[in-house]
LOLUM-974262 format. One record per residue: x, y, z of N, C-alpha, C in turn; residue in one letter. Coordinates in steps of 0.1 Angstrom, whole numbers, padded with zeros to 4 digits. Layout:
<sites>
    n_u    n_v    n_w   ca_u   ca_v   ca_w    c_u    c_v    c_w  type
      X      Y      Z      X      Y      Z      X      Y      Z     A
...
</sites>
This chain:
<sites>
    n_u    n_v    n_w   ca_u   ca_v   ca_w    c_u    c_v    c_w  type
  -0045  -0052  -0144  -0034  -0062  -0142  -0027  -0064  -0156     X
  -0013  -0065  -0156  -0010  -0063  -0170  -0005  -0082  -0168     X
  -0010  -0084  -0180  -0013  -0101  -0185   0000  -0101  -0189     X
   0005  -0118  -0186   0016  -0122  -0192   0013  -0138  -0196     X
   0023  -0146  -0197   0023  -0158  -0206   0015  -0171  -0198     X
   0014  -0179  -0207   0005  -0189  -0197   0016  -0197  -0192     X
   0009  -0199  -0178   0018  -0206  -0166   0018  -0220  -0173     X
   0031  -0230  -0168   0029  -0239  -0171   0034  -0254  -0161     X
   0038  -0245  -0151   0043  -0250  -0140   0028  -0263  -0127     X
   0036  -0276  -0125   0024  -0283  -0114   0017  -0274  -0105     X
   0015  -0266  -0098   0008  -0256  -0087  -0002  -0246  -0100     X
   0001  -0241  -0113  -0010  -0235  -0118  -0018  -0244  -0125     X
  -0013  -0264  -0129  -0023  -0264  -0133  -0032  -0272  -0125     X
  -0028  -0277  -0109  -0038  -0276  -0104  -0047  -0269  -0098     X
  -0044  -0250  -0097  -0050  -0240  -0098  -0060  -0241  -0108     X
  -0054  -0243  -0124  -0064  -0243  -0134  -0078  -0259  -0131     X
  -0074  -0265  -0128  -0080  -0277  -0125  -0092  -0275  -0115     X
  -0088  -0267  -0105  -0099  -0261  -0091  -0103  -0252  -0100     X
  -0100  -0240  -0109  -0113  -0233  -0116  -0120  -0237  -0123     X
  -0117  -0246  -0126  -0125  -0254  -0142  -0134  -0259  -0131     X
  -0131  -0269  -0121  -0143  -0273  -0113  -0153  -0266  -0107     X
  -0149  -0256  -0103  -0158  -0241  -0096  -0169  -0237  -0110     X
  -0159  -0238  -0119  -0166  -0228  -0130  -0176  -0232  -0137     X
  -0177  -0252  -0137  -0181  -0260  -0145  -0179  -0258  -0162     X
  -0166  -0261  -0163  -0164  -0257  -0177  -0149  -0262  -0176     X
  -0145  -0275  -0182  -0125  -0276  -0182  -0122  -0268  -0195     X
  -0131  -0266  -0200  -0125  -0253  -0214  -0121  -0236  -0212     X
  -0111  -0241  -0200  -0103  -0224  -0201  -0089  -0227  -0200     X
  -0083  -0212  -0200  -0072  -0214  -0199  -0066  -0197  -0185     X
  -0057  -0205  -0182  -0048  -0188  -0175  -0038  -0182  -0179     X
  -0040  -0172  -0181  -0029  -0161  -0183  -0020  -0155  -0173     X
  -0009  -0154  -0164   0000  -0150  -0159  -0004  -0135  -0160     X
  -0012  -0129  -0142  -0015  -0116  -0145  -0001  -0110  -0136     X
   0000  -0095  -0133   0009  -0090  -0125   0014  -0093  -0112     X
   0017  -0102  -0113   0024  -0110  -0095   0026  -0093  -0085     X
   0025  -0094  -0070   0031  -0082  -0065   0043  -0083  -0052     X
   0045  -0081  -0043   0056  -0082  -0034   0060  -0094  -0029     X
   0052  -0103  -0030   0047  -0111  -0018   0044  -0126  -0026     X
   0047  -0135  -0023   0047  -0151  -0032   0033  -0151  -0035     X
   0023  -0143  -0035   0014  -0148  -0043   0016  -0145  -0057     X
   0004  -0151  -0061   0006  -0151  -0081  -0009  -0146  -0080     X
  -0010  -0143  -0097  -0025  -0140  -0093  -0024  -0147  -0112     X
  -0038  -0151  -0115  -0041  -0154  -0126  -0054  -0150  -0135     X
  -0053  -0146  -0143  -0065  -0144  -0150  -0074  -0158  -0160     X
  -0083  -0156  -0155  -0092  -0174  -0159  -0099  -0169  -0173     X
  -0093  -0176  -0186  -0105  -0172  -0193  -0109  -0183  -0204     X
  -0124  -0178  -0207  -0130  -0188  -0216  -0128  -0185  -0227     X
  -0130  -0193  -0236  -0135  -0192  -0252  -0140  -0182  -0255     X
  -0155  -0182  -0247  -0165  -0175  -0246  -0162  -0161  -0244     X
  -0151  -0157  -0239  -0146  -0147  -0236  -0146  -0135  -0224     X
  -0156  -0147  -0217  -0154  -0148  -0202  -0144  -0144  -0192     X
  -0138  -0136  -0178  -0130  -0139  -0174  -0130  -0138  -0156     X
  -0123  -0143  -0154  -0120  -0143  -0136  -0107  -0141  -0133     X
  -0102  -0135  -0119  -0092  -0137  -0117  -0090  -0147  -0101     X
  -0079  -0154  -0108  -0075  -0164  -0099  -0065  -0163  -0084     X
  -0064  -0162  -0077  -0056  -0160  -0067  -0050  -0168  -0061     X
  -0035  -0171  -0061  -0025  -0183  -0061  -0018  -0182  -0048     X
  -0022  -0188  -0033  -0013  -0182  -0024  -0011  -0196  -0014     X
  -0003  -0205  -0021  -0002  -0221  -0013   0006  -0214  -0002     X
   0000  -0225   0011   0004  -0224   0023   0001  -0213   0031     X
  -0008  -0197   0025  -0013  -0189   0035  -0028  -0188   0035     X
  -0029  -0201   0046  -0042  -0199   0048  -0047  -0187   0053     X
  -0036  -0186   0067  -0043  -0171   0073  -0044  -0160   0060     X
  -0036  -0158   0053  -0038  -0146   0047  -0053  -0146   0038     X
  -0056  -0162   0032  -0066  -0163   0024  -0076  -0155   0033     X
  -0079  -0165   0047  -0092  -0162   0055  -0096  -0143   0054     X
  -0076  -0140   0060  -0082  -0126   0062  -0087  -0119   0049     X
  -0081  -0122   0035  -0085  -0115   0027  -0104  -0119   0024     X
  -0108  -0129   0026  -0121  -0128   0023  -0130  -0124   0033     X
  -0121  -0121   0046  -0133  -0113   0060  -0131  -0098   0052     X
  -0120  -0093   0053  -0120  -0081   0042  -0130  -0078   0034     X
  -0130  -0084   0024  -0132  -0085   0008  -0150  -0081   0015     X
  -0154  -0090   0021  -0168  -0090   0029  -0174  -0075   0034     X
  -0165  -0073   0046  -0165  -0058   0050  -0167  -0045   0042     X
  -0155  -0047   0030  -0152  -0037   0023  -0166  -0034   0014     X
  -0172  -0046   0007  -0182  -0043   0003  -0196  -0044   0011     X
  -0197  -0051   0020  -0212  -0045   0033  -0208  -0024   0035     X
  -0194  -0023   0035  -0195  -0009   0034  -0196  -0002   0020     X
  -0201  -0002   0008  -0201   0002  -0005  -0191   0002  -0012     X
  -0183  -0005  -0010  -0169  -0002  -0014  -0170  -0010  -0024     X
  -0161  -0011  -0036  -0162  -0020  -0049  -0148  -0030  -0046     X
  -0151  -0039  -0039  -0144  -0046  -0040  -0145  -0061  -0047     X
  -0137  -0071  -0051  -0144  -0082  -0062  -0150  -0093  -0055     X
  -0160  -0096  -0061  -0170  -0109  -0058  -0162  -0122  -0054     X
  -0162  -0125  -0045  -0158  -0138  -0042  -0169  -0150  -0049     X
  -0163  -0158  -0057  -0171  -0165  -0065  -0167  -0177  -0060     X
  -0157  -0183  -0053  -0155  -0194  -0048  -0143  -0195  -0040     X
  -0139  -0201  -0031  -0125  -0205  -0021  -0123  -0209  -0016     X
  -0110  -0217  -0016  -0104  -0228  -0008  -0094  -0223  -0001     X
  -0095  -0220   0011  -0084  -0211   0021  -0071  -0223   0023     X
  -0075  -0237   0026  -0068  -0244   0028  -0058  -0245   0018     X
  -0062  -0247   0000  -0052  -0248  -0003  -0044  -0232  -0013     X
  -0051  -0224  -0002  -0047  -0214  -0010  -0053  -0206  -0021     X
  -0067  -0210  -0027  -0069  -0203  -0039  -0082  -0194  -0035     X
  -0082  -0186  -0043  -0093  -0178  -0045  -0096  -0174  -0056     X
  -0110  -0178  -0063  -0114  -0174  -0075  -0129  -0159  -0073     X
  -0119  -0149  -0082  -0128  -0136  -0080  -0137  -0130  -0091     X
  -0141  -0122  -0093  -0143  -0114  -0103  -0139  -0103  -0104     X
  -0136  -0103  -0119  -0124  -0096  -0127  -0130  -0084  -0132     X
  -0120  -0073  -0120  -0119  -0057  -0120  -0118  -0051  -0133     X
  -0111  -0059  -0143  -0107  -0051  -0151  -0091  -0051  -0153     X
  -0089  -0048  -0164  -0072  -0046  -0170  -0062  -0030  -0167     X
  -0071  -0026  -0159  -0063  -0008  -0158  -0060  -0006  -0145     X
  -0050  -0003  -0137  -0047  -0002  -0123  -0051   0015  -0124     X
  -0051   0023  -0115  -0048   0038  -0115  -0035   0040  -0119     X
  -0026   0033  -0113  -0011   0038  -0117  -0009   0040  -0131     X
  -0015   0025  -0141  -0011   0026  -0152  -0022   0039  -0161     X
  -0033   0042  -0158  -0040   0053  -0162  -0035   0064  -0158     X
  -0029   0073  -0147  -0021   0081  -0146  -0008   0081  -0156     X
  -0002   0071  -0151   0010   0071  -0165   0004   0068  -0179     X
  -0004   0068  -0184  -0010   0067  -0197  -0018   0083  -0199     X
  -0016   0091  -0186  -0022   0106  -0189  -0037   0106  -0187     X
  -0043   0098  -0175  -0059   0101  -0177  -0055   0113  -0166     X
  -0070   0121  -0166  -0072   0128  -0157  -0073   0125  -0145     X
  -0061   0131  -0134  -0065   0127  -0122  -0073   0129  -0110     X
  -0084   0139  -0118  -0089   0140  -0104  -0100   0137  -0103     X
  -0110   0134  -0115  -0123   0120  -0112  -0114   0108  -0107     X
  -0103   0105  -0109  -0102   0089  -0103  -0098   0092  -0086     X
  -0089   0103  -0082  -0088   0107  -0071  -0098   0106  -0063     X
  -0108   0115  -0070  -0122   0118  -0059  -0129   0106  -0060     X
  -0130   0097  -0069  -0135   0088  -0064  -0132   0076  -0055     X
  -0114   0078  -0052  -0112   0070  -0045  -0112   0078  -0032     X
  -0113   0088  -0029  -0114   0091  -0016  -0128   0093  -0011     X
  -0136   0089  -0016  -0151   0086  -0014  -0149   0074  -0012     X
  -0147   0063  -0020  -0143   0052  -0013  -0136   0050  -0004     X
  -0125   0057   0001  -0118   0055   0010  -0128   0064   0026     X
  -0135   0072   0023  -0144   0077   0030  -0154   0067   0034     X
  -0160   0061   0032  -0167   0052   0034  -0165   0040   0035     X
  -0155   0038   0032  -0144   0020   0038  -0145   0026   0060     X
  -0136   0035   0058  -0138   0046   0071  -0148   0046   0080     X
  -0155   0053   0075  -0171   0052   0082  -0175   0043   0085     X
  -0173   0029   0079  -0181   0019   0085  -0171   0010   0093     X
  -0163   0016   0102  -0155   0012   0113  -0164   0008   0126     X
  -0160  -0003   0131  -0165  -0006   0138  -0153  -0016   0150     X
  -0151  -0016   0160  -0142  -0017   0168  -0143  -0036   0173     X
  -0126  -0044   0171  -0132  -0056   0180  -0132  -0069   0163     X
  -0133  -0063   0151  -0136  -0068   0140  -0119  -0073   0134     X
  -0112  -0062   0130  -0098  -0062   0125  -0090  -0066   0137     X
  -0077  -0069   0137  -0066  -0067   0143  -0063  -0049   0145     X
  -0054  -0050   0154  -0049  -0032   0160  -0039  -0035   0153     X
  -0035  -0019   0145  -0023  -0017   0137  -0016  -0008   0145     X
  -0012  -0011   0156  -0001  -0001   0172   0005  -0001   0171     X
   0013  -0001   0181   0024   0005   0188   0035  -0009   0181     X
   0033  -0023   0183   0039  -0031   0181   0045  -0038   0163     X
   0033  -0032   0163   0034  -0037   0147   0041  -0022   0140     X
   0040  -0013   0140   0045   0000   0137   0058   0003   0137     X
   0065  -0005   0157   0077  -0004   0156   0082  -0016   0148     X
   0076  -0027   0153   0084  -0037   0140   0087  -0030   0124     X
   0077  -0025   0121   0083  -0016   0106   0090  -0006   0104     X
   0091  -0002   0109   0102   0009   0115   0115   0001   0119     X
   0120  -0010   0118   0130  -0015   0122   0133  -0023   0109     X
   0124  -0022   0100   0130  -0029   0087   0138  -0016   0083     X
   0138  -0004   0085   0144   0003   0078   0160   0004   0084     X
   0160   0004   0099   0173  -0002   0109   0179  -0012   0105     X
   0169  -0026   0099   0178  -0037   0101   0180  -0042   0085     X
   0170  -0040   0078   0175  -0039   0059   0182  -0028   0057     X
   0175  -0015   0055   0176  -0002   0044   0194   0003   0046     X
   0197   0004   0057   0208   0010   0064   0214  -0003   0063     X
   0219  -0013   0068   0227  -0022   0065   0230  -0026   0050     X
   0217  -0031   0043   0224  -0034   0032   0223  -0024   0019     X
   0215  -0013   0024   0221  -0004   0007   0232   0006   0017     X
   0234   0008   0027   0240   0026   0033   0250   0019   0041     X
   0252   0006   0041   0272  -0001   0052   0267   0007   0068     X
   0255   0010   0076   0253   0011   0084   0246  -0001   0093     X
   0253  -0005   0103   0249  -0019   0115   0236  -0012   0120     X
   0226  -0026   0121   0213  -0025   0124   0216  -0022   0136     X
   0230  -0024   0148   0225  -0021   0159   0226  -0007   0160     X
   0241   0002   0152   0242   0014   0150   0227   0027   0150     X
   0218   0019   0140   0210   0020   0135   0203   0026   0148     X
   0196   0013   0154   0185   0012   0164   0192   0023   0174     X
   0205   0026   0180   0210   0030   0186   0205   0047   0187     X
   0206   0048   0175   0207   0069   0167   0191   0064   0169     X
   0185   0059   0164   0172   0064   0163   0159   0059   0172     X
   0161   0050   0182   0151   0043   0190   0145   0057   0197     X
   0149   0063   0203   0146   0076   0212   0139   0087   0201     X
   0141   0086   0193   0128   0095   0181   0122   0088   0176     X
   0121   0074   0178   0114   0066   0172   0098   0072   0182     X
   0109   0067   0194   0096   0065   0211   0088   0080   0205     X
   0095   0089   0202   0084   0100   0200   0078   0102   0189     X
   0080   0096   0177   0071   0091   0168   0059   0082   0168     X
   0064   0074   0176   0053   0063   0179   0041   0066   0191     X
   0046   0077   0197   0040   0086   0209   0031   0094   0204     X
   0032   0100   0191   0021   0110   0185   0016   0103   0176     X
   0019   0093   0171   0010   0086   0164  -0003   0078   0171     X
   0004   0074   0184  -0007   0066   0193  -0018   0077   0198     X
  -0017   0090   0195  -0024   0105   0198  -0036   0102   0186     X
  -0035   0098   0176  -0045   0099   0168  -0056   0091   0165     X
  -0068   0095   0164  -0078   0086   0167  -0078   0077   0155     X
  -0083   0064   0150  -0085   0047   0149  -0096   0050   0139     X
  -0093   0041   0128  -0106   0035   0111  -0101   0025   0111     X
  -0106   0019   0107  -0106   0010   0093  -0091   0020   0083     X
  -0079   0009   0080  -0070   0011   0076  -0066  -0003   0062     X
  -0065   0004   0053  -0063  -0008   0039  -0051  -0009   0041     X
  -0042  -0001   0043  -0029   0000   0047  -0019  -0002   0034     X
  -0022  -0004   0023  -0020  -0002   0010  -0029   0005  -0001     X
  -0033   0019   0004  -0045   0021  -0006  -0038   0030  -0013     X
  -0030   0025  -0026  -0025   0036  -0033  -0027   0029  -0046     X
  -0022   0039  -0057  -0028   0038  -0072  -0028   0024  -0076     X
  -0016   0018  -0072  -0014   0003  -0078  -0026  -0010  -0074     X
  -0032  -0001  -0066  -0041  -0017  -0058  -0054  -0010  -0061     X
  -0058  -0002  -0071  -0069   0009  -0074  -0075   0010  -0090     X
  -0085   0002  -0090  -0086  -0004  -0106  -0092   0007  -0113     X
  -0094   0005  -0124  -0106   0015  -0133  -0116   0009  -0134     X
  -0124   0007  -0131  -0139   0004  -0133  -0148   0012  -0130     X
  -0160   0001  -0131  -0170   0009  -0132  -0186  -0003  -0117     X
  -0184   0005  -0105  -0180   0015  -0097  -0164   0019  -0094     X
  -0161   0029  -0099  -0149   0037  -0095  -0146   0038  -0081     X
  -0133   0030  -0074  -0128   0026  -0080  -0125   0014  -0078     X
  -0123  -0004  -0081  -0122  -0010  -0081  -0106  -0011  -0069     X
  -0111  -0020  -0054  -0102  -0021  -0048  -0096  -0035  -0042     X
  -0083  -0032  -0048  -0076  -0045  -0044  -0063  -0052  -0032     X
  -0055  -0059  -0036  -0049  -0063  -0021  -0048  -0057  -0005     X
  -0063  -0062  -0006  -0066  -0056   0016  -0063  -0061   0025     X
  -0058  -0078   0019  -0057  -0087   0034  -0050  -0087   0044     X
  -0040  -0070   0046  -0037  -0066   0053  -0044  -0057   0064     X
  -0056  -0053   0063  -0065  -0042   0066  -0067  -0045   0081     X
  -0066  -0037   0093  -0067  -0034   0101  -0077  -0020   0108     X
  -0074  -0018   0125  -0077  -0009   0129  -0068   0001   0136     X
  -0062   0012   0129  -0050   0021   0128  -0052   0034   0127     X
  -0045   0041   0130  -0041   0058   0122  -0052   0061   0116     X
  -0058   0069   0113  -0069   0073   0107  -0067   0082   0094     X
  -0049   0089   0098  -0044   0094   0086  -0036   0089   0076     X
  -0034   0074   0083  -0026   0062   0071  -0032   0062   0058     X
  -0041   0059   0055  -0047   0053   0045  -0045   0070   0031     X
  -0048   0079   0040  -0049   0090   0031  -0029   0095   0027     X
  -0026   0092   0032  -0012   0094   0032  -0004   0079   0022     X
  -0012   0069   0024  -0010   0060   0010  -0010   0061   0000     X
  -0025   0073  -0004  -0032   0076  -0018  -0022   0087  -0024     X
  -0014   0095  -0012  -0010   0107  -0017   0005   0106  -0018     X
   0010   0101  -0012   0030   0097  -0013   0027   0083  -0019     X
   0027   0082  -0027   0029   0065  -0033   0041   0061  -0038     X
   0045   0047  -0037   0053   0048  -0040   0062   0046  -0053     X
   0052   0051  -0062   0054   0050  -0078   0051   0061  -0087     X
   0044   0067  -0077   0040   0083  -0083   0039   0094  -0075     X
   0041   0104  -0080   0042   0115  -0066   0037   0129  -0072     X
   0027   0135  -0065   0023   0146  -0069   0024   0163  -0071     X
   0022   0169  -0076   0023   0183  -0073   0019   0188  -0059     X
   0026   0191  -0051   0021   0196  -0039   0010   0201  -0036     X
   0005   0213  -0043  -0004   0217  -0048  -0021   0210  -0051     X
  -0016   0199  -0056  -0026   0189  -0057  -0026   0178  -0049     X
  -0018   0174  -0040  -0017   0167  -0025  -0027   0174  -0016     X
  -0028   0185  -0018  -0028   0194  -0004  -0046   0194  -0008     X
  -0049   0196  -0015  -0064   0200  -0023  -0071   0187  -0027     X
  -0066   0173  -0026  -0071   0162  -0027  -0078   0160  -0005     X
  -0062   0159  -0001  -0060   0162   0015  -0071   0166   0021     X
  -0078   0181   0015  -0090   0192   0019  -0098   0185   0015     X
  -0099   0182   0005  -0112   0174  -0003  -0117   0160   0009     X
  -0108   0151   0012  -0107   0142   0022  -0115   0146   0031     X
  -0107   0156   0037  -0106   0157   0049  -0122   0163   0052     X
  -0130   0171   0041  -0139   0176   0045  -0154   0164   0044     X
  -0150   0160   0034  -0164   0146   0032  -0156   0138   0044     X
  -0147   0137   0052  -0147   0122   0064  -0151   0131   0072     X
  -0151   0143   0078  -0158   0150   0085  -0173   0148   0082     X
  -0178   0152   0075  -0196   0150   0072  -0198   0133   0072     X
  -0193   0126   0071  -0197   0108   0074  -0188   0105   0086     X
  -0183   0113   0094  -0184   0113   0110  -0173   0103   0112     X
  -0163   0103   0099  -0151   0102   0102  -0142   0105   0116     X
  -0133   0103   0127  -0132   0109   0134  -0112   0114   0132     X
  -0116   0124   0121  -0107   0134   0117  -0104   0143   0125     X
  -0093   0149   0132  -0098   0163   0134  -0104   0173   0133     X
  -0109   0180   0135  -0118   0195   0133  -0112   0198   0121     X
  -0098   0206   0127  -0089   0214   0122  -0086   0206   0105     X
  -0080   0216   0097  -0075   0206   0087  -0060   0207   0089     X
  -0054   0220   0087  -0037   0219   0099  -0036   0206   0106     X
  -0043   0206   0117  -0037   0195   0126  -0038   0180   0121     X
  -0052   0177   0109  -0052   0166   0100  -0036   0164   0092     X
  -0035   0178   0089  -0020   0178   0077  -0010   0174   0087     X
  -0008   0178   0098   0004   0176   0111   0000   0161   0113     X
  -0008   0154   0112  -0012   0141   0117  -0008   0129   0103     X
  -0013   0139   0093  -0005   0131   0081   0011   0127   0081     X
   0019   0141   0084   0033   0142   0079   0040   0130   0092     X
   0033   0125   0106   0040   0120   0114   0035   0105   0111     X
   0023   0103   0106   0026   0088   0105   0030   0084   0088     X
   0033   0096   0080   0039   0094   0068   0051   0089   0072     X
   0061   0098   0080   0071   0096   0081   0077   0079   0088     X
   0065   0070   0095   0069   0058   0100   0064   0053   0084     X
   0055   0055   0076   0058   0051   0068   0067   0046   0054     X
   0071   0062   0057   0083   0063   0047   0097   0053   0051     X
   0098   0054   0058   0107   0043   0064   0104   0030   0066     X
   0097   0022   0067   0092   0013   0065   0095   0007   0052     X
   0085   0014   0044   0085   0012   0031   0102   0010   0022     X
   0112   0019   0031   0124   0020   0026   0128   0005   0030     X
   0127  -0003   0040   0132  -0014   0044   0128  -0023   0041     X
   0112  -0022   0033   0109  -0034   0025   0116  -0035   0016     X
   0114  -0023   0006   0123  -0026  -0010   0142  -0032  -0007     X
   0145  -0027   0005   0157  -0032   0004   0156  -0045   0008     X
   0148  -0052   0018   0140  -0064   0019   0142  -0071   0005     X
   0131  -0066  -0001   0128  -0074  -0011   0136  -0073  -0023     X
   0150  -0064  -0021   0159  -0063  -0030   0167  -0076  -0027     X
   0176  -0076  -0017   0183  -0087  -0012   0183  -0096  -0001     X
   0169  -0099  -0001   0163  -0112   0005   0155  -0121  -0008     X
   0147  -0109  -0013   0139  -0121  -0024   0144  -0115  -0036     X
   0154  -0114  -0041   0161  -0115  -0051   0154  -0101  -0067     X
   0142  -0092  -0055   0138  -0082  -0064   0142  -0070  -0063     X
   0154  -0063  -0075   0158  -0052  -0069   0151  -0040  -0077     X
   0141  -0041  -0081   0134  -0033  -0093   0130  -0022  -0082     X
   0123  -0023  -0069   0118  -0018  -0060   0126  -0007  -0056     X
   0141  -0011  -0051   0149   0003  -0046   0152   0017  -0057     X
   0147   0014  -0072   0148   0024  -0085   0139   0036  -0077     X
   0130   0033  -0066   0120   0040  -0064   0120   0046  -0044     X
   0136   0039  -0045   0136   0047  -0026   0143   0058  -0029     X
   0145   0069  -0039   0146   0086  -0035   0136   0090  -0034     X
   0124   0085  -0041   0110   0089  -0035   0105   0089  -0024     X
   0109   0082  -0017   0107   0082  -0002   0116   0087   0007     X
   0130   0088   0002   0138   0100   0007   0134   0114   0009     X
   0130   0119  -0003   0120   0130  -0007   0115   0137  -0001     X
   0104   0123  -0001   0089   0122   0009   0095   0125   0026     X
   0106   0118   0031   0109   0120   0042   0116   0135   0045     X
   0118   0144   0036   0124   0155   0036   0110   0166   0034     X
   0101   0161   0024   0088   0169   0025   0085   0169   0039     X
   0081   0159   0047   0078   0158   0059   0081   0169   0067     X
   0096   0165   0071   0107   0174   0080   0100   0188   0081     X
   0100   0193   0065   0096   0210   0063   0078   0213   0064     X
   0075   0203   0060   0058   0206   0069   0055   0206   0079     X
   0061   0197   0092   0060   0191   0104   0075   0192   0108     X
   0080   0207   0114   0093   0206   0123   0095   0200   0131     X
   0081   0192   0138   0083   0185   0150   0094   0170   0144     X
   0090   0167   0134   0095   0157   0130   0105   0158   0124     X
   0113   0169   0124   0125   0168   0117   0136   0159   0122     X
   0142   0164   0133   0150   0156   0142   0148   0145   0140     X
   0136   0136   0140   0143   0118   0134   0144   0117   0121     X
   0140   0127   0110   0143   0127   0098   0156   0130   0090     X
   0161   0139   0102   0176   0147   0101   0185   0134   0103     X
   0180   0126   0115   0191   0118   0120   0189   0103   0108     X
   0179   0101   0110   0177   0088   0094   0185   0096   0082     X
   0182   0101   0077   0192   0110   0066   0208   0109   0067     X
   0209   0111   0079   0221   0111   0082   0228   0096   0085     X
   0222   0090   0088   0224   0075   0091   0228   0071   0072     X
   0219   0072   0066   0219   0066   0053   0226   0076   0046     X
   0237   0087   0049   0245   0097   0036   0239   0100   0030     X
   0226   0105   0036   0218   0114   0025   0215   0129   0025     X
   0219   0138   0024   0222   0153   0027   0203   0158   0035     X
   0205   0160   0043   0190   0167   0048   0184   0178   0046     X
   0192   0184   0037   0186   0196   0026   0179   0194   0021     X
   0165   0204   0016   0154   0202   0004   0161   0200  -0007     X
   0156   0190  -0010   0156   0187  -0027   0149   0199  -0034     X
   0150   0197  -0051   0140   0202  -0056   0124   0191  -0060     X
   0121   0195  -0071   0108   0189  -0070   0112   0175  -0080     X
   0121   0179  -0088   0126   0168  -0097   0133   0155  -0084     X
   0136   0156  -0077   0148   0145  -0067   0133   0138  -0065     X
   0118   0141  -0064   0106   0130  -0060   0107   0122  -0071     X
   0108   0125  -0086   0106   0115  -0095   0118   0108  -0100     X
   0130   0109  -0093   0143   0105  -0095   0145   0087  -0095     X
   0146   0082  -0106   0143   0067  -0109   0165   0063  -0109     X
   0174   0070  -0110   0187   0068  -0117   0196   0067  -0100     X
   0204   0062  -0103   0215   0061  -0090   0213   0055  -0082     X
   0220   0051  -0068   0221   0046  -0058   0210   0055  -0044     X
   0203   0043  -0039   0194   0048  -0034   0203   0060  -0018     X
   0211   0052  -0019   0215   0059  -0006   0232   0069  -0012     X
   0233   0073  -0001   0250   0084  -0004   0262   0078  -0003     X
   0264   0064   0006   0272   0060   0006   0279   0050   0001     X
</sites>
């Protein structure tokens, strides 16, 4: 988490007030760690002593607290390294953890570590988050929730960056939606983090330290692996997509993952629920561009433009709703080259 200034606002210092009491010690202080999409804060607690915890700031969601500590539970009953719940108050919001550490994967990749010990160990992790699925536990990540996200891209992404009407929108694409959502409902069900990509993926030691899940359901089976590999802040050599993918794909098979056989048809199973993702994700950052006042997020929707054009040419089945989304947003449905994935400059859309 990259540290910033100490908070000084009523809500962190009675945050600081509830850790000092948990902690038994009013001799600390909080550091402002990396905030992420969503009105939570998060804080780093530390002592003199040189002690530290991180604090979790989320007034008024209780549900989310609960879900995140049924999570946090699960994730490690299945070996997974996720942080110690050291104390919580769901009611008012806090959660005091123990602290993963100062290094996300994203910022170790962009600092040039080696990526393929951190890879493999996150897909061993992510193998074994998997495996220990168990049905009736999580919420279902379906048909309902899927199309709701798939409609942020209709009713944000195309309206307010591409001058296209959300109903226009729903219009062109509801009928390849239905058959998106139709082969996705083909694929068999895990345990889904549903954010497991470098940013929420610490350096520690067990490798790798996993963070915001209180999203986690029971979904896609190829979601999670399709998070690690299209992210949306870094994007890989194809080459090394495809051989991380194999690597996956053959350890969730031996822990009885229920992957396909085939690894083809795993890669075909990737590219279709990539593609509801890719779009999705496009209607958050425009979301979160001009609803909550953050436009840092859309610097990074040609990458998912991209990503939605890699798709198309691995999975022709899926071209046609990719052709027509492209087309909706003025964005030419021709392959890019490899440079348009890391393209940070210009207007996310054509128009």
């Amino acid at each position: 988490m990259e540290e910033r200034t100490e908070p000084d606002d009523p809500r962190a210092a009675e945050a600081r007030a509830w850790a000092a009491q948990q902690l038994g010690t009013p001799e600390l202080s909080l550091a402002s760690a990396a905030a992420d999409a969503s009105s939570r804060r998060y804080f780093r607690v530390l002592t003199p002593a040189g002690r530290s915890w991180v604090l979790m700031d989320a007034p008024g969601q209780r549900p989310m607290v609960t879900a995140f500590l049924q999570v946090a539970a699960l994730l490690r009953e299945a070996g997974v390294h996720a942080p110690q719940v050291v104390a919580s108050a769901p009611e008012r919001g806090l959660v005091l953890l123990a602290d993963l550490g100062r290094q996300t994967y994203l910022a170790a990749f962009r600092a040039g570590a080696d990526p393929e010990p951190l890879l493999d160990a996150a897909v061993e992790a992510l193998v074994r988050w998997q495996a220990a699925t168990r049905p009736g536990v999580l919420p279902v990540y379906g048909r309902e929730a899927l199309t709701a996200e798939l409609h942020l891209f209709t009713d944000w992404y195309l309206p307010y960056c591409c001058g296209v009407s959300a109903q226009l929108g729903r219009q062109r694409l509801e009928p390849h939606f239905e058959v998106l959502l139709d082969r996705i409902a083909e694929q068999p069900q895990a345990f889904v983090h549903r954010d497991y990509m470098p940013r929420n993926l610490m350096v520690c030691q067990p490798l790798p330290g996993v963070l915001d899940f209180q999203d986690a359901a029971l979904g896609p089976v190829a979601y999670d692996p399709v998070c690690l590999l299209r992210d949306a802040f870094i994007s890989w050599p194809r080459a090394q997509e495809q051989a991380t993918l194999a690597r996956y794909h053959a350890r969730a098979l031996e822990a009885g993952v229920p992957v396909p056989a085939d690894l083809g048809a795993f890669w075909s199973d990737c590219q279709w629920v990539g593609v509801q993702r890719h779009l999705k994700v496009l209607g958050i950052f425009a979301r979160l561009c001009y609803r909550d006042a953050k436009p840092a997020y859309l610097a990074d929707a040609p990458r998912f433009l991209g990503y939605l054009r890699a798709a198309a040419q691995e999975e022709p089945r899926v071209a046609p709703l990719v052709r027509e989304a492209l087309a909706l947003a003025g964005e030419p449905a021709a392959a890019l080259p490899e440079a348009a994935l890391t393209a940070r400059d210009g207007r996310p859309c054509g128009r």
